[in-house]
C-alpha positions as CSV (number, residue, x, y, z in Angstrom):
1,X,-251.3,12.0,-191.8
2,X,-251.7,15.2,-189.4
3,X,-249.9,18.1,-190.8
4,X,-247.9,20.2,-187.7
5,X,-246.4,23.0,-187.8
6,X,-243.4,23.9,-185.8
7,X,-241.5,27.2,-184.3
8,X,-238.1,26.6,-183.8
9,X,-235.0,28.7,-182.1
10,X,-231.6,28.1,-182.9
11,X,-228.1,29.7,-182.4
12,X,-226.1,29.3,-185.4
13,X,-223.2,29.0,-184.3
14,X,-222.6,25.2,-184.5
15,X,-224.5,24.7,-187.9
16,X,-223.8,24.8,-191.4
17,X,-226.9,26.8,-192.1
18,X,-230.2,25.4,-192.0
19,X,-230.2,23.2,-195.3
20,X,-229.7,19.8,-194.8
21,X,-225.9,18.9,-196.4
22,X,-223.9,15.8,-196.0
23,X,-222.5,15.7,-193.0
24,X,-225.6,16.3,-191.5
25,X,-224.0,19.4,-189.2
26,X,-226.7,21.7,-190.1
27,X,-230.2,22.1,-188.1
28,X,-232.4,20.5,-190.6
29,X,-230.3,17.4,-190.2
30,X,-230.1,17.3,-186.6
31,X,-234.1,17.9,-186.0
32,X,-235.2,15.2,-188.6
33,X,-232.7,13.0,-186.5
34,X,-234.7,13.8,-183.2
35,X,-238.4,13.1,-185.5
36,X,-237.0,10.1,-186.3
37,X,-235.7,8.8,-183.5
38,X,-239.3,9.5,-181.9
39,X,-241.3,8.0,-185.0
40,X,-239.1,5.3,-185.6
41,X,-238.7,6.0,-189.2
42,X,-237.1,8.3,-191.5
43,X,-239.0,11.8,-191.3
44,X,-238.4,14.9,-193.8
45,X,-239.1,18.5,-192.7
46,X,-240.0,21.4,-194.4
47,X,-238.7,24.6,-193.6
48,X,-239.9,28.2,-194.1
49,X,-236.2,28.4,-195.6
50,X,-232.7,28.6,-195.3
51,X,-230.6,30.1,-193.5
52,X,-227.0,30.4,-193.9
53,X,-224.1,29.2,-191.9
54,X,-223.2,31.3,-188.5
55,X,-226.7,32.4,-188.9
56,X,-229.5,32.0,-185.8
57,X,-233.4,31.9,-185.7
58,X,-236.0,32.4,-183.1
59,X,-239.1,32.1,-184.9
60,X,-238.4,29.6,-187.8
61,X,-241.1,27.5,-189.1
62,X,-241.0,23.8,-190.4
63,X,-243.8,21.3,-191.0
64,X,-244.5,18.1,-190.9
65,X,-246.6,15.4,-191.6
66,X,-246.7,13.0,-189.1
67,X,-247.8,9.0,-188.9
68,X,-251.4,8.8,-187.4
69,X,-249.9,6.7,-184.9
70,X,-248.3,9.8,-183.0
71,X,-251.0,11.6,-182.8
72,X,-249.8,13.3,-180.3
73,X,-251.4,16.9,-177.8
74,X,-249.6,19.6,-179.8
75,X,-248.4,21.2,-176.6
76,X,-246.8,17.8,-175.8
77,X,-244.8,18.3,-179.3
78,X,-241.7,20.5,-178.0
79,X,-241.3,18.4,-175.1
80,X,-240.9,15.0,-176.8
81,X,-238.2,16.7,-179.3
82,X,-236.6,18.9,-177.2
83,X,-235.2,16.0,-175.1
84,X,-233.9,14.6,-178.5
85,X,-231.8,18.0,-179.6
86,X,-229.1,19.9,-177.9
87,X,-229.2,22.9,-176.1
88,X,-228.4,24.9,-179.2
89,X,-231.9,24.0,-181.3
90,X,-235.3,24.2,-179.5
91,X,-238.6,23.7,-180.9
92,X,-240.7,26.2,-179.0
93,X,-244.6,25.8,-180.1
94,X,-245.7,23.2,-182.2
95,X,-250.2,23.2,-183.5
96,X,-252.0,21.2,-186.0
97,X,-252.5,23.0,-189.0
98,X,-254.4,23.0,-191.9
99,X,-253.9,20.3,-194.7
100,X,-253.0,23.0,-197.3
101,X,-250.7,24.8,-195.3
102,X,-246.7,24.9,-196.2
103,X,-244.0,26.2,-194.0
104,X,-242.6,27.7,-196.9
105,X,-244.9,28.6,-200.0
106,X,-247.7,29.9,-197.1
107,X,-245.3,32.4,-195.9
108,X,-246.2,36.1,-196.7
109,X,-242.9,37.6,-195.5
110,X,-240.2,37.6,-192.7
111,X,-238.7,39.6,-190.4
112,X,-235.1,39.9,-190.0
113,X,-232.7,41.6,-187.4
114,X,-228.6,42.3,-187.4
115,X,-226.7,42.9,-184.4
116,X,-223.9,45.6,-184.4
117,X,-221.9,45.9,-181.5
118,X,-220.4,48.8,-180.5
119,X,-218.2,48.0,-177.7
120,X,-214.9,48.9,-177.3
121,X,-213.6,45.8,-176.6
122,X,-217.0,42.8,-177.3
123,X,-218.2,40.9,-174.9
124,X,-217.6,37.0,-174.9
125,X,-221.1,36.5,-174.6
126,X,-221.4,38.4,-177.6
127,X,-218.9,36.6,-179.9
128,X,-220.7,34.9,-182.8
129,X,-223.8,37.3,-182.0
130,X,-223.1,40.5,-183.3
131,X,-220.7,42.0,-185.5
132,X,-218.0,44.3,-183.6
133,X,-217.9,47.5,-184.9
134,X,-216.1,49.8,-182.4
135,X,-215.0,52.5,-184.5
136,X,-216.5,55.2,-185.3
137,X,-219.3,55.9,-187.6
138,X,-223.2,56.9,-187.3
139,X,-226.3,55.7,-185.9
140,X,-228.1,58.6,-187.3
141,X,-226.5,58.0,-191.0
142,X,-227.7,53.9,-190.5
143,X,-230.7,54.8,-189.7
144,X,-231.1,57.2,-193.2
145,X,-229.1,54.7,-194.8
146,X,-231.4,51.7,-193.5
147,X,-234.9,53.8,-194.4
148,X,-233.8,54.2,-198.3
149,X,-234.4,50.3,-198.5
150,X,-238.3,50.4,-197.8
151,X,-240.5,49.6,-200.9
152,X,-240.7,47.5,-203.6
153,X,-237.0,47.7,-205.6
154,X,-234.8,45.7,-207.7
155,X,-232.5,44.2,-205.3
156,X,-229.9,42.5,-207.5
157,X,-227.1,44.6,-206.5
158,X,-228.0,43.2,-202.8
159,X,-228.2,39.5,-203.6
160,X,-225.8,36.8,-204.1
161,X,-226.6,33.9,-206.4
162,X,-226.4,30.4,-205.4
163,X,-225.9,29.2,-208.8
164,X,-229.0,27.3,-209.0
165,X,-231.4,30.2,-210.2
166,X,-233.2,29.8,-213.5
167,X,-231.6,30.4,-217.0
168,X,-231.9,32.8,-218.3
169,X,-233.0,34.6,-214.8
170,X,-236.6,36.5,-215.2
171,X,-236.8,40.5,-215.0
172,X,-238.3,40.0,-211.7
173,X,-236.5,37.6,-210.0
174,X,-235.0,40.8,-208.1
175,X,-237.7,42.3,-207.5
176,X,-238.8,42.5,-203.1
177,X,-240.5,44.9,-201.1
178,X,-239.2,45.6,-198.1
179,X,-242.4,46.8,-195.3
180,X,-240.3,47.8,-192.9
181,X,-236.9,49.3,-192.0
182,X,-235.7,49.9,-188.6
183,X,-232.7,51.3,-186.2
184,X,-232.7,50.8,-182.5
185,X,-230.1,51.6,-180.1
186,X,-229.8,49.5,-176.5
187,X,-226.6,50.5,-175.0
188,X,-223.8,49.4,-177.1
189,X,-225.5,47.0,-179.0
190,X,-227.6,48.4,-182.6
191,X,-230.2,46.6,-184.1
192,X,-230.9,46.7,-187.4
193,X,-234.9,45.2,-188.4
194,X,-236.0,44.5,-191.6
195,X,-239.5,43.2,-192.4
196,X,-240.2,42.0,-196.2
197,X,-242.1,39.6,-198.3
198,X,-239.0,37.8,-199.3
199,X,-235.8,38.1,-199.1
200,X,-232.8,37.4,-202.0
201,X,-229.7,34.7,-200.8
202,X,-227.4,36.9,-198.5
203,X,-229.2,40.4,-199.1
204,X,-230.4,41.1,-195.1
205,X,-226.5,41.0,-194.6
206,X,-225.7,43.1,-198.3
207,X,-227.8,45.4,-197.0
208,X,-226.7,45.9,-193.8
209,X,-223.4,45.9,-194.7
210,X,-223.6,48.7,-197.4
211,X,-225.6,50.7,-194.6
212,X,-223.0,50.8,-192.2
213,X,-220.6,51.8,-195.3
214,X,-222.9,54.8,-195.3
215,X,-222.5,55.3,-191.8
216,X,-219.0,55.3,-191.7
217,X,-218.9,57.4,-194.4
218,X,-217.3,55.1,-196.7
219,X,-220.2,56.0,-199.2
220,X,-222.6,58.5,-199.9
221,X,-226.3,58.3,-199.4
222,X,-227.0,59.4,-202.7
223,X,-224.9,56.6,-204.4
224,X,-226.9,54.5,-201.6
225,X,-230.1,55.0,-203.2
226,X,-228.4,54.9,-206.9
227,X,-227.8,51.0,-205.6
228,X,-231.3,50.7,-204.8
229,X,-232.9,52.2,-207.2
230,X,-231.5,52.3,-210.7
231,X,-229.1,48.9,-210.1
232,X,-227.1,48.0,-213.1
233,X,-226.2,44.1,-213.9
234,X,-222.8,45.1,-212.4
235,X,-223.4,46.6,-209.2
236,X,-223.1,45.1,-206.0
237,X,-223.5,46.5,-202.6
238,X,-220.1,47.0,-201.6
239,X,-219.7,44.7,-198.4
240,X,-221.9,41.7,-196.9
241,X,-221.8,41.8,-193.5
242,X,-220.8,38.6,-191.3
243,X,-223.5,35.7,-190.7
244,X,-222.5,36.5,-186.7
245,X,-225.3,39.2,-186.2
246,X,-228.0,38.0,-188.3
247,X,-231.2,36.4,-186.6
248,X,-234.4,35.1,-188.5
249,X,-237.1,36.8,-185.7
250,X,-240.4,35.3,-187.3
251,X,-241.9,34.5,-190.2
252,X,-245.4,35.9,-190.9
253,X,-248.4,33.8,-192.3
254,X,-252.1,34.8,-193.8
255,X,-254.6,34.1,-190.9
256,X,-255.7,30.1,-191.6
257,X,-257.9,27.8,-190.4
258,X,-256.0,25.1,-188.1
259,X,-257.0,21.9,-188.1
260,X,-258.6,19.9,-185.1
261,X,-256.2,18.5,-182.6
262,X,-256.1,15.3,-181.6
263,X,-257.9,14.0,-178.3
């Protein structure tokens, strides 16, 4: 069975995250609907992981192991699924890869970005896509604010648990680097990046959230970097920030051998 790995693009918006649920309204459920539909069978995908509710992708990764009976070109891959989703998931590259890889335990980080809008009043073509935040406050603060994160830390007062996490929880289940930090201004809209190995449930939107409290002043920097760096069990950062700005931009992989595509 050829093992393929995908590159999908979503907008959130309609989904309840990315993990499949009953209901089946999330984007798991409605692409292994479209693979089976195509295969004629039930198919399971693997994803590079979840994302939450509200929240969108353009460079999430799935595999999957597919019959040797659709051993199809892999540039012919997002075609024959695309026509089977709606306009609000799209599979955009799809290559045969090697028999060891994994979508998810492969990875070797992620990239993250949040949306802020600064708008007065936010654009309709904005709504669901960035988190309006006309008032006030600093870029130049966000972007201190946002650099204080880089590093390897113990994250726990920027993570939410799911309630599924191992008992007792190890000393360094916290424990992420973060490789890069970034602030970029376009207009009205500010982009917050984050690149890291891994990333804690809810902490891209923990951390953004407790930056902007430092750029509206709402906290200091120093009791910022207190947070980050000498966390106590009962810290938390002191707002998450809405699932509305949040996009997965790409996960990153170890350079791997792929395997031969079919004739």
């Amino acid at each position: 069975m050829p093992r393929i790995r995908f590159t999908a693009a979503y907008d959130g918006r309609p989904y309840l995250g990315w993990q499949s649920q009953p209901g089946g309204r999330t984007v798991q459920d409605v692409l292994e609907r479209a693979f089976s539909a195509l295969f004629g069978s039930p198919v399971r995908i693997h994803g590079s992981g979840r994302t939450d509710a509200g929240v969108h992708a353009l460079g999430q990764v799935f595999h999957v192991d597919a019959p040797d009976t659709h051993r199809i070109p892999a540039d012919k891959w997002p075609t024959a699924l695309n026509t089977r989703l709606p306009h609000t998931i799209r599979v955009m590259h799809a290559e045969y890869a090697a028999p060891g890889f994994h979508a998810r335990f492969s990875a070797a980080g992620k990239t993250y970005r949040y949306c802020i809008s600064r708008a007065r009043i936010l654009s309709p073509f904005d709504a669901g896509l960035a988190w309006h935040r006309p008032l006030a406050w600093s870029v130049e603060t966000l972007e201190q604010a946002v650099l204080l994160f880089t590093g390897t830390h113990d994250f726990r007062a920027f993570a939410a648990l799911r309630g599924n996490e191992p008992r007792p929880i190890p000393e360094d289940h916290f424990r992420r680097t973060i490789t890069r930090a970034q602030v970029e201004q376009k207009g009205d809209h500010v982009f917050i990046t984050f690149t890291g190995t891994g990333f804690l449930y809810k902490m891209v939107r923990l951390m953004a959230g407790a930056a902007h409290e430092a750029a509206r002043g709402k906290i200091t920097l120093d009791e910022l970097a207190r947070l980050i760096n000498s966390p106590r069990p009962q810290d938390k950062s002191p707002f998450c920030a809405p699932p509305d700005g949040l996009t997965l931009m790409r996960v990153h992989y170890p350079a791997e051998p792929q395997e031969n595509r079919p004739k």
